[in-house]
N, C-alpha and C positions, 0 to 999 in steps of 0.2 A: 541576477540574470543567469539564465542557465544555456547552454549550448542549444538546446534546443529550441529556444527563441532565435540561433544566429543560422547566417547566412552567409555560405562560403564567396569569397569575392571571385576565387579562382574556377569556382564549378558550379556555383549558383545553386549548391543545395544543400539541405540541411547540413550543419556541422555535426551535428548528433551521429549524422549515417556516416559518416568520415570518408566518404569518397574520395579523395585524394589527399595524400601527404599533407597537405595545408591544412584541410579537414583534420585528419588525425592527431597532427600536432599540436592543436591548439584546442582539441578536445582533452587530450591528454596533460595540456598543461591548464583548462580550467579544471580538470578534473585531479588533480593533485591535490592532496589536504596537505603538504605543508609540513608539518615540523612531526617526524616517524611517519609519518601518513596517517595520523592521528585526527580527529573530526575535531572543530570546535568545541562542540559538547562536550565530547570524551576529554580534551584540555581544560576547560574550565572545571568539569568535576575532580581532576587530579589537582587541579590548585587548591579547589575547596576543601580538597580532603586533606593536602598538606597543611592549612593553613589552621585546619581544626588539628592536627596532630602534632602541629606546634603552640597551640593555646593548652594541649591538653599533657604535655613536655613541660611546659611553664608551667602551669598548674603542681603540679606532681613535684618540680622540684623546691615550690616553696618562696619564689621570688615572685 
């Protein structure tokens, strides 16, 4: 779901447009990505790429 599907209870209009504090806040807190402000994507390729640089650490050293 994205803000722009919502509807502000306090001003009856898009949340998107952020017409009033309510609007805003709760645009600003869907729109937050969360851990640096990093996307999902962008997190799961940092896992993937650690998780190859530690197969590729194991590898190398032999165990």
């Amino acid at each position: 779901m994205s803000c722009e599907d919502l509807v502000c209870a306090g001003c009856a209009h898009p949340v998107a447009e952020g017409r009033c504090p309510r609007c805003r806040a709760y645009r600003d807190r869907m729109h937050n990505n969360g851990f640096g402000g990093m996307t999902p994507a962008l997190l799961s390729l940092v896992l993937i790429a650690l998780f190859f640089l530690t197969l590729a650490l194991k590898h190398l050293s032999g165990t």
